[in-house]
Backbone bond lengths (Angstrom), bond angles and torsions (degrees), N, CA, C in turn:
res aa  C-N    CA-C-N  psi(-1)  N-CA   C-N-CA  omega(-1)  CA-C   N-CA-C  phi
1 X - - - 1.447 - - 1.524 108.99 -
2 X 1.369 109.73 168.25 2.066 108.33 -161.31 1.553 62.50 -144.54
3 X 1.459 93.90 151.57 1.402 130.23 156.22 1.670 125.89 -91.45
4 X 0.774 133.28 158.35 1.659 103.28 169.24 1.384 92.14 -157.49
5 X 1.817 108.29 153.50 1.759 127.11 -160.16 1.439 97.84 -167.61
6 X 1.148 100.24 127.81 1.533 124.79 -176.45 1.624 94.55 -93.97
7 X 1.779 112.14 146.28 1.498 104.49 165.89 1.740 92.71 -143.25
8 X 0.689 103.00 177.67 2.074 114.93 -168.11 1.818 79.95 -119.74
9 X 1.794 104.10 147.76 1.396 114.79 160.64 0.880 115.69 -49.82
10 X 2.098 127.53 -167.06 1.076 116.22 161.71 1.279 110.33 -89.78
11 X 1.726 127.94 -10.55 1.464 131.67 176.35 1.312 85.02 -69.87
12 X 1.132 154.52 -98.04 1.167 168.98 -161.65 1.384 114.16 137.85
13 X 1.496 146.31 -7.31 0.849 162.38 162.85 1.886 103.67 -32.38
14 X 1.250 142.23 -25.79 1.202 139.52 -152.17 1.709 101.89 -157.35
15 X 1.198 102.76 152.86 1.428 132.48 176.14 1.441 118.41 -115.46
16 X 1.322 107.03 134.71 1.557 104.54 175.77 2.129 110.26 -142.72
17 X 1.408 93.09 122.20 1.501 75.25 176.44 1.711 131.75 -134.18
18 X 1.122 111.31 129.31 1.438 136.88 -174.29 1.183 140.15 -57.38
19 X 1.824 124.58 133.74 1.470 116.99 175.32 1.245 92.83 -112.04
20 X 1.813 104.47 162.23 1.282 111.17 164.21 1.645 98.79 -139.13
21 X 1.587 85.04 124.08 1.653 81.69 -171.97 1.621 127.81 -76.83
22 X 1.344 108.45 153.92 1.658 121.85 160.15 2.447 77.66 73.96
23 X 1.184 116.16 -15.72 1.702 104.19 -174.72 1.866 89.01 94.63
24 X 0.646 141.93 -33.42 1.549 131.10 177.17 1.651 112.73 -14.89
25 X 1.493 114.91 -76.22 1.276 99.64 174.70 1.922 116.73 -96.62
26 X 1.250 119.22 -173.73 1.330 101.82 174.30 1.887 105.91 -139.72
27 X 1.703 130.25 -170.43 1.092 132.44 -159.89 1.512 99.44 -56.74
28 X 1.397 139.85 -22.80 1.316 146.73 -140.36 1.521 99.03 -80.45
29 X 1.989 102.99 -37.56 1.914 93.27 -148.92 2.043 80.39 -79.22
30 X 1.630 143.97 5.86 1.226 123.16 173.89 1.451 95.38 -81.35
31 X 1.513 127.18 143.04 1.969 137.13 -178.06 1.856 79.57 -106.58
32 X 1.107 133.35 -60.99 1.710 157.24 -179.69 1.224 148.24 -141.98
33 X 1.176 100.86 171.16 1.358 98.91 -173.97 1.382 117.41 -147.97
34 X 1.003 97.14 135.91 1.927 96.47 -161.99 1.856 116.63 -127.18
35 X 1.065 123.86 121.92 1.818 122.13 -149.17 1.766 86.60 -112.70
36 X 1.515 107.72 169.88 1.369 97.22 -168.60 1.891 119.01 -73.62
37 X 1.044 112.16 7.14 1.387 115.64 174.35 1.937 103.55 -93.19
38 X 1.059 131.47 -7.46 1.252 118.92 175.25 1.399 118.98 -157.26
39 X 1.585 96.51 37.95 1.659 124.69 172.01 1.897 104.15 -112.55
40 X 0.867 98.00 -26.29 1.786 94.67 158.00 1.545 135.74 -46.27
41 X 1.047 107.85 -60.45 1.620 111.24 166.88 1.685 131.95 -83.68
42 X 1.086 92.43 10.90 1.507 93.56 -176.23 1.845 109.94 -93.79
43 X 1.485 126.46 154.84 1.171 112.18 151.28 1.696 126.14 -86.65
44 X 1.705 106.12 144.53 0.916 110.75 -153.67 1.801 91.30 -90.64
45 X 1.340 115.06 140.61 1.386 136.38 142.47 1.670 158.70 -83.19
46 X 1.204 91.25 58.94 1.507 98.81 -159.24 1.726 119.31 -49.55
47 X 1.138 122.92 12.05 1.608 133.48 -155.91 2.221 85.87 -119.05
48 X 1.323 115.05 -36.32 1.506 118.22 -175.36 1.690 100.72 -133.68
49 X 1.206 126.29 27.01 1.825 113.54 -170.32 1.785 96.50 -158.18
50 X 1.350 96.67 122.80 1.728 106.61 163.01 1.914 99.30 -120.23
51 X 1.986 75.71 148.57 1.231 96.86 176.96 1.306 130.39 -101.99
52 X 1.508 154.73 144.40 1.208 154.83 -165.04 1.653 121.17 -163.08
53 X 1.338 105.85 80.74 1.359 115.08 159.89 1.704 113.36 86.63
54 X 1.482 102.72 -2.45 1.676 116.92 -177.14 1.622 90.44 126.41
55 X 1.477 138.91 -25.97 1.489 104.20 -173.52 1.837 108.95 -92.26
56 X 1.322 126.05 -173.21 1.487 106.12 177.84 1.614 82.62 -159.24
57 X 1.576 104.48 135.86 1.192 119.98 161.34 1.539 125.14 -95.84
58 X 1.076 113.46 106.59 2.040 121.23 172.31 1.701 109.69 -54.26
59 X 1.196 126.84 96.11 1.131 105.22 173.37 2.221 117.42 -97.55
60 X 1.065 126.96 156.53 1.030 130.08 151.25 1.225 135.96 -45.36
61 X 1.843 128.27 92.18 1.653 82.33 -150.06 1.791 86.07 -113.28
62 X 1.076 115.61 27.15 1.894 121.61 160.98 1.123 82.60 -65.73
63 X 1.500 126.79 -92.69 1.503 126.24 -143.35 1.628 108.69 -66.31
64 X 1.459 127.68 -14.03 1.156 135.71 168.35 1.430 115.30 -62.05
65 X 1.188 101.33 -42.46 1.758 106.99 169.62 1.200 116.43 -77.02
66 X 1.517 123.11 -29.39 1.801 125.24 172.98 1.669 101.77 -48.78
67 X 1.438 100.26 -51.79 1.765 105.75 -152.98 1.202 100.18 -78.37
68 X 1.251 119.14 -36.38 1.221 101.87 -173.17 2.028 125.99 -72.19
69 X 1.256 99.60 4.96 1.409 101.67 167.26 1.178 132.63 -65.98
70 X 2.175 106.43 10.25 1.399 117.23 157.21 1.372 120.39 -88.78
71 X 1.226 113.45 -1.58 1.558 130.30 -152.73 1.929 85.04 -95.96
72 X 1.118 117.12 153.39 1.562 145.48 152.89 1.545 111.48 -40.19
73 X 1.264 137.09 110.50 1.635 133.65 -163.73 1.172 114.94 -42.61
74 X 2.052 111.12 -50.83 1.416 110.31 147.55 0.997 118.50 -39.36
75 X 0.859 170.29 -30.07 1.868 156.01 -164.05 1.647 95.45 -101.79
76 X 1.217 132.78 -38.77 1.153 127.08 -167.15 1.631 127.90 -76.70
77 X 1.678 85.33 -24.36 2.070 105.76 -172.72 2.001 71.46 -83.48
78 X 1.221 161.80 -69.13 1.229 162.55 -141.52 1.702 106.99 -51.83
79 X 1.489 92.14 -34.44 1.618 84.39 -164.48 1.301 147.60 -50.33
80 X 1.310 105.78 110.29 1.364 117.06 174.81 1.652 139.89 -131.94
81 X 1.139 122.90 175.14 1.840 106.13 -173.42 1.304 111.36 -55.86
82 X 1.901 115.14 -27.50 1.295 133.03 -158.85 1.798 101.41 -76.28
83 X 1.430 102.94 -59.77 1.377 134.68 148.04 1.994 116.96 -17.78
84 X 1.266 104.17 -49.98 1.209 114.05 -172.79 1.524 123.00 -80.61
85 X 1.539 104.60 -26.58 2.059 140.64 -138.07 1.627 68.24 -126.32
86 X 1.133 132.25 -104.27 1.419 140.90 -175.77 1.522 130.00 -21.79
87 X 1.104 104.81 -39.39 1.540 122.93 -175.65 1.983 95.83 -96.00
88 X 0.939 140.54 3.03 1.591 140.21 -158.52 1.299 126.70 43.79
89 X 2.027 114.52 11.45 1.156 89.23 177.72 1.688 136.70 -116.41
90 X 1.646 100.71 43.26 0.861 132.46 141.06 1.760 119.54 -161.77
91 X 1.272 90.81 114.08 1.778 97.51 -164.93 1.558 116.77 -159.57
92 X 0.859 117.41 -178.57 1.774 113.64 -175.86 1.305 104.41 -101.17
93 X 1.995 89.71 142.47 0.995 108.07 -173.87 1.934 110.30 -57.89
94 X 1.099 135.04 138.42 1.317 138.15 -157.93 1.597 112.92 39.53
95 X 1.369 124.79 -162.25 1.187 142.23 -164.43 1.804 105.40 -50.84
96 X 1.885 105.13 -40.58 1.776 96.19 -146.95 1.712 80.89 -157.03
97 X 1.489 119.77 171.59 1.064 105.11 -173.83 2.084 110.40 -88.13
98 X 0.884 91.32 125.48 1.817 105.47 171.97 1.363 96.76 112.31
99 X 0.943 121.05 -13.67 2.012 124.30 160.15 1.591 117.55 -1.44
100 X 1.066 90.47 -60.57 1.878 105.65 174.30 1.110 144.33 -67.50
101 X 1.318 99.59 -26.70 1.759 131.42 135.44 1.445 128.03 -46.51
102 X 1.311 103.31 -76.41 1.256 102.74 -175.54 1.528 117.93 -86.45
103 X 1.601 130.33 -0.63 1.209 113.64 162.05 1.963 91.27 -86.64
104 X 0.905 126.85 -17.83 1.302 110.84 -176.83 1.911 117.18 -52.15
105 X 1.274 90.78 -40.17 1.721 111.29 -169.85 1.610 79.07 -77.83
106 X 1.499 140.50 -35.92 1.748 109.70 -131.79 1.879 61.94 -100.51
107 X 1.032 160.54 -13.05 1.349 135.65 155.95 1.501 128.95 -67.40
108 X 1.353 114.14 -35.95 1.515 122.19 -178.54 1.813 99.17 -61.71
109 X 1.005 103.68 -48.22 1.406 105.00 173.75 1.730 126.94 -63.49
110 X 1.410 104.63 -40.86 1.449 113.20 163.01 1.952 104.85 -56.72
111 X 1.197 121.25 -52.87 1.151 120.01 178.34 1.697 128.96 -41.31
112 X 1.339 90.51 -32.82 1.398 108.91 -146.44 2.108 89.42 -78.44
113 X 1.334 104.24 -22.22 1.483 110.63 178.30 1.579 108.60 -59.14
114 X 1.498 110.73 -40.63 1.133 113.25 -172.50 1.768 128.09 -51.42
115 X 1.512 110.62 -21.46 1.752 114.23 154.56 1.077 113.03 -76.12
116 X 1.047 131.18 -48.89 1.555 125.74 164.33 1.148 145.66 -41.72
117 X 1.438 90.44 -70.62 1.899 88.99 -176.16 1.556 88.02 -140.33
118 X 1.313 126.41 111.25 1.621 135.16 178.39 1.167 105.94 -81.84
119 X 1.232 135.85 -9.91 1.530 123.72 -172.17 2.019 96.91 -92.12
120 X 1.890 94.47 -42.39 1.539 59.15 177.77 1.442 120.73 -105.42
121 X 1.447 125.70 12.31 1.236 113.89 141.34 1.688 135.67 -31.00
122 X 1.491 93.53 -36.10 1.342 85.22 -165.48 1.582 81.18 -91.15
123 X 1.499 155.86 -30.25 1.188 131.14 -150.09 1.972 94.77 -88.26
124 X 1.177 114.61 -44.06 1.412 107.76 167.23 1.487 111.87 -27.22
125 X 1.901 108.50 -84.34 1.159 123.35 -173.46 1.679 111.44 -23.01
126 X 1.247 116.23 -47.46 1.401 122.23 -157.89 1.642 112.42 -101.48
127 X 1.457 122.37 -1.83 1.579 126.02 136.74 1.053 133.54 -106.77
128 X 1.326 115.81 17.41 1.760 134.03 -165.88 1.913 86.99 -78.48
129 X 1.459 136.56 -60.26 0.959 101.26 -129.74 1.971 90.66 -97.27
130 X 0.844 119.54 -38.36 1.209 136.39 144.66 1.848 113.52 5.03
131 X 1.497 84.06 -71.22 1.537 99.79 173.50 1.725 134.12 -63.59
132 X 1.805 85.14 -40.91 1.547 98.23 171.37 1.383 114.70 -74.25
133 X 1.585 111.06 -19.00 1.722 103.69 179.38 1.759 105.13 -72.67
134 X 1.560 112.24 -44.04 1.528 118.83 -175.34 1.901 107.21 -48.63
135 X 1.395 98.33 -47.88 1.319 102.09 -171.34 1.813 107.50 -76.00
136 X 1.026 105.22 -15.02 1.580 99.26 177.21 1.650 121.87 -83.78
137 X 1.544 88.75 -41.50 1.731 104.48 165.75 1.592 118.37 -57.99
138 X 1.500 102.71 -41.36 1.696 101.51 172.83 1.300 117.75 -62.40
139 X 1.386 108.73 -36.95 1.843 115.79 172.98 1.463 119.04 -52.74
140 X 1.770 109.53 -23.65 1.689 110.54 -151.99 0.906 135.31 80.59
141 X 1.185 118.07 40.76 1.642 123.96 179.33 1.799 106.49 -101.42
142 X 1.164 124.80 105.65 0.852 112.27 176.53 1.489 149.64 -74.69
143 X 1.384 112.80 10.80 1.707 115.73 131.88 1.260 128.45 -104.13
144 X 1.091 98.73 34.98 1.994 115.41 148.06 1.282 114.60 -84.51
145 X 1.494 120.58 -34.62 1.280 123.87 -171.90 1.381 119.56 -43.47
146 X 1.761 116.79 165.51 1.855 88.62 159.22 0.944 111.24 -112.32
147 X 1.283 127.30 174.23 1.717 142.64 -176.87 1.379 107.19 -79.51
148 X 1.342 101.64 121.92 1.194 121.44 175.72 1.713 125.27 -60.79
């Protein structure tokens, strides 16, 4: 089971929203959140801060280390923001933040072919996601990437 928690930047200008996997950690280990309009001036922390495409999440990593004393010892000596963002258990909900949104719409719309014209519903349907990962990875999103 995933949890999921929406948090506003610190401009407030943007929304971003979150899983935490299997419930392991919860909304607490995010301190901020910063979108590319008010991720510029800050110093960056690579020991408590991951980066993604211009936004950067602050995580807690006291209480990151509390929670994770559900996690496997291996998983726990690992811990990190990368660790946290990487592993899903604290990370955005889909690929990037609003992900879930807008592949929601880029399907309702793929669907919507299906009264129409079924042949290419189905040829859409069946390079849609494929495509949206290529085009997301070219953007920099870093769970677009592929696994190494």
């Amino acid at each position: 089971m995933c949890t999921e928690f929406s948090a506003s930047c610190v401009c407030g200008l943007r929304e971003a929203s979150f899983n935490f996997r299997d419930d392991v950690m919860t909304s607490e280990v995010i301190v901020r959140l910063y979108c590319p309009s008010c991720s510029g001036d800050i110093s960056f922390v690579p020991e408590r801060m991951l980066a993604d495409n211009g936004w950067i999440i602050e995580y807690d990593m006291e209480v990151a280390r509390f929670l994770a004393q559900k996690l496997p010892e291996n998983l726990r000596e690992k811990l990190t923001p990368e660790m946290l963002f990487d592993g899903g258990y604290a990370t955005w909900r889909g690929v990037y933040p609003g992900d879930h949104i807008d592949s929601k719409r880029e399907r309702e719309e793929i669907a919507r072919l299906a009264k129409t014209d079924p042949k290419a519903y189905i040829e859409k349907l069946r390079n849609w996601g494929v495509e949206r990962m290529k085009r997301l990875r070219e953007k920099g999103w870093r769970k677009a990437r592929e696994k190494e």
